[in-house]
KEVO-551363 format. One record per residue (C-alpha): x, y, z; residue in one letter; residue number from 0. Coordinates in Angstrom, 3 decimals. Example, Ala and Ser with C-alpha at 12.3 -4.5 7.8 and 13.67 -1.06 7.14 Angstrom:
// KEVO-551363
[[12.300; -4.500; 7.800]; A; 0]
[[13.670; -1.060; 7.140]; S; 1]
***
This chain:
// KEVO-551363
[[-57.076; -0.843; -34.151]; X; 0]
[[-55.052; -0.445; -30.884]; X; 1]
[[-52.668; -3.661; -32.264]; X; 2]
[[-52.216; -1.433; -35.390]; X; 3]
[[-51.580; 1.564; -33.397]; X; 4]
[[-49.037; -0.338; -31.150]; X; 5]
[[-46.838; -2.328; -33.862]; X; 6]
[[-46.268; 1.216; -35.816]; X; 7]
[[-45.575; 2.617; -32.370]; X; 8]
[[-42.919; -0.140; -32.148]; X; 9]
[[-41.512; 0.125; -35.422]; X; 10]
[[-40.983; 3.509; -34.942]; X; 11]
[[-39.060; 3.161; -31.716]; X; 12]
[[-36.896; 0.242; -33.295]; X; 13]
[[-36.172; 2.837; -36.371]; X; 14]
[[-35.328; 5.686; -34.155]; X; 15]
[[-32.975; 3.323; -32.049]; X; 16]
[[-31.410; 2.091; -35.122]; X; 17]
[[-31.072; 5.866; -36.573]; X; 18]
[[-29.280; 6.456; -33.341]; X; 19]
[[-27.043; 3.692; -33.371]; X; 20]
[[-26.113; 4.333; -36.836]; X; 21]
[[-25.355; 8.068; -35.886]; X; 22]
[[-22.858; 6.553; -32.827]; X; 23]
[[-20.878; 4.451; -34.407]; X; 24]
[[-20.452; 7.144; -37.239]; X; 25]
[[-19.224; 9.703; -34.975]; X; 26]
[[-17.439; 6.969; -33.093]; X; 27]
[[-15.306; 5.536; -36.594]; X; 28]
[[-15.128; 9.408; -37.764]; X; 29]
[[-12.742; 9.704; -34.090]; X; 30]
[[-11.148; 6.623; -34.408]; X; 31]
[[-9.802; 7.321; -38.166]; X; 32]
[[-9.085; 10.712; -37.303]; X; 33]
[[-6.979; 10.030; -34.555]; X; 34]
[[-9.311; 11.372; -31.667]; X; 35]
[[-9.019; 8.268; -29.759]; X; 36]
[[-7.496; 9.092; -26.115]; X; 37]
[[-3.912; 8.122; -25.377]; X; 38]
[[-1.759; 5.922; -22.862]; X; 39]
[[1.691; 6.590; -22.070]; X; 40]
[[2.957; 3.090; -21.682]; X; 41]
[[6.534; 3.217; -20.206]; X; 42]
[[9.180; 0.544; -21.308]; X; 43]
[[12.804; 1.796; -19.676]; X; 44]
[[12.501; -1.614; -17.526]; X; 45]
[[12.993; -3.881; -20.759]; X; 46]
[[15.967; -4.709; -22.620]; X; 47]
[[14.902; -4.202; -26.173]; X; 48]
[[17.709; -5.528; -28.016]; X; 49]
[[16.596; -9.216; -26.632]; X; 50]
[[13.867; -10.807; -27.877]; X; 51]
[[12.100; -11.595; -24.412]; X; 52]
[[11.803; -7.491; -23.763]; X; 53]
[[11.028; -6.859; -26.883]; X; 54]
[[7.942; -9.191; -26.605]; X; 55]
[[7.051; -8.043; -23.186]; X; 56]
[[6.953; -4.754; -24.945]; X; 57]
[[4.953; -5.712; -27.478]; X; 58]
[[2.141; -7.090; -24.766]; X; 59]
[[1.967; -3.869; -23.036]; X; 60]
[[1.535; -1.672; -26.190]; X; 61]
[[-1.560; -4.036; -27.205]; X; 62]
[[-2.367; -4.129; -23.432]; X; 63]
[[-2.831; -0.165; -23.860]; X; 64]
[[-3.899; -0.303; -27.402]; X; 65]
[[-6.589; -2.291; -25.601]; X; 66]
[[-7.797; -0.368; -23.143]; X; 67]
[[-7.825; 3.098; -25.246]; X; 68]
[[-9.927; 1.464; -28.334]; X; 69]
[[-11.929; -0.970; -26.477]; X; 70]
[[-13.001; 0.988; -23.701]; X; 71]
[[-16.552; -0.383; -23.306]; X; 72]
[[-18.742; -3.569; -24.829]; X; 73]
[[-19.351; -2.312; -28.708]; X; 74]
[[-22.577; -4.004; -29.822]; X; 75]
[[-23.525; -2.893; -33.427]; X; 76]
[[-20.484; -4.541; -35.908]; X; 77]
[[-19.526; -1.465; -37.628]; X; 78]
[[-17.971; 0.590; -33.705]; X; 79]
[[-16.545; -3.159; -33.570]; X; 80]
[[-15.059; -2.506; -36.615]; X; 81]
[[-13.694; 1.210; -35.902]; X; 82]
[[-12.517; -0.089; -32.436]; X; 83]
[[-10.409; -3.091; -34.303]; X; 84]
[[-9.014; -0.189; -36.508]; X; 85]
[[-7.956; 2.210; -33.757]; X; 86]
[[-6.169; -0.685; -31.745]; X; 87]
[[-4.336; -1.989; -34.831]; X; 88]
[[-3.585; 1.822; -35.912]; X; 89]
[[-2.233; 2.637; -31.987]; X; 90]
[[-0.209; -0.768; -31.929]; X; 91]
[[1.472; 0.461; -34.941]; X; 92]
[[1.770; 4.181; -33.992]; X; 93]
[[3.266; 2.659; -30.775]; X; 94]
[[5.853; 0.166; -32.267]; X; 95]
[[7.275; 2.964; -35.004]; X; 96]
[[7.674; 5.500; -32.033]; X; 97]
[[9.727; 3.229; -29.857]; X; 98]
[[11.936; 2.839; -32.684]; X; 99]
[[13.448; -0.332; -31.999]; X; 100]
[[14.433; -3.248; -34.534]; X; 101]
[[13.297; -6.692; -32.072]; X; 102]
[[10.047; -4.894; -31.289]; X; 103]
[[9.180; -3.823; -34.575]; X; 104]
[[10.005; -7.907; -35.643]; X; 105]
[[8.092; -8.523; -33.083]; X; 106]
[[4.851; -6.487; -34.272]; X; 107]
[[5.980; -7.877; -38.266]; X; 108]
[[5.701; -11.251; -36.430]; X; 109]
[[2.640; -10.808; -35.454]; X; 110]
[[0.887; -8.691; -37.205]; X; 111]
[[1.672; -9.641; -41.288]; X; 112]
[[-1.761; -9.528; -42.602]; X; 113]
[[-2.200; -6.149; -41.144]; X; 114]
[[1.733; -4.337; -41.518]; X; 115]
[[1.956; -2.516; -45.097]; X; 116]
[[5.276; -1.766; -46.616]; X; 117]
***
């Protein structure tokens, strides 16, 4: 009886883990499509971006950023993986459109094709 009484104390704990996983990365890919995530001011004035070299050097320091917003910690379960890949490929984006400059946004088209729309 006490075997019985230990494996459905076990099961239980594994279900309310899981419960509270699930709950995380919900709230966690909830933030991340909204737009919650927390920012980084990543400063460029010391490239040239009308050459391709700055423009790429650029490019590394918005994912570098991108980076260290979305993947802040080690994400276990696949779907904060998921929202985590999401957020960095939504800031990299968000990032290249703001600077507003053609090399760098070749650059990120370069890159990036399976992911850039339109």
């Amino acid at each position: 009886m006490r075997t019985r009484s230990s494996a459905i104390q076990r099961c239980l704990c594994g279900l309310i883990a899981s419960t509270v996983l699930v709950l995380i990365s919900a709230q966690t890919t909830a933030a991340y499509a909204a737009g919650d995530a927390p920012g980084v001011v990543v400063r460029y004035g010391d490239h040239d971006l009308a050459s391709d070299a700055g423009a790429q050097r650029l490019l590394r320091r918005i994912e570098v950023a991108a980076h260290e917003v979305c993947f802040d910690q080690d994400l276990e379960p696949l779907p904060m993986q998921q929202a985590a890949q999401r957020c960095y490929l939504a800031a990299v984006a968000r990032a290249v459109d703001a600077v507003k400059a053609p090399r760098v946004r070749a650059a990120y088209v370069a890159k990036y094709r399976p992911y850039v729309s339109g």
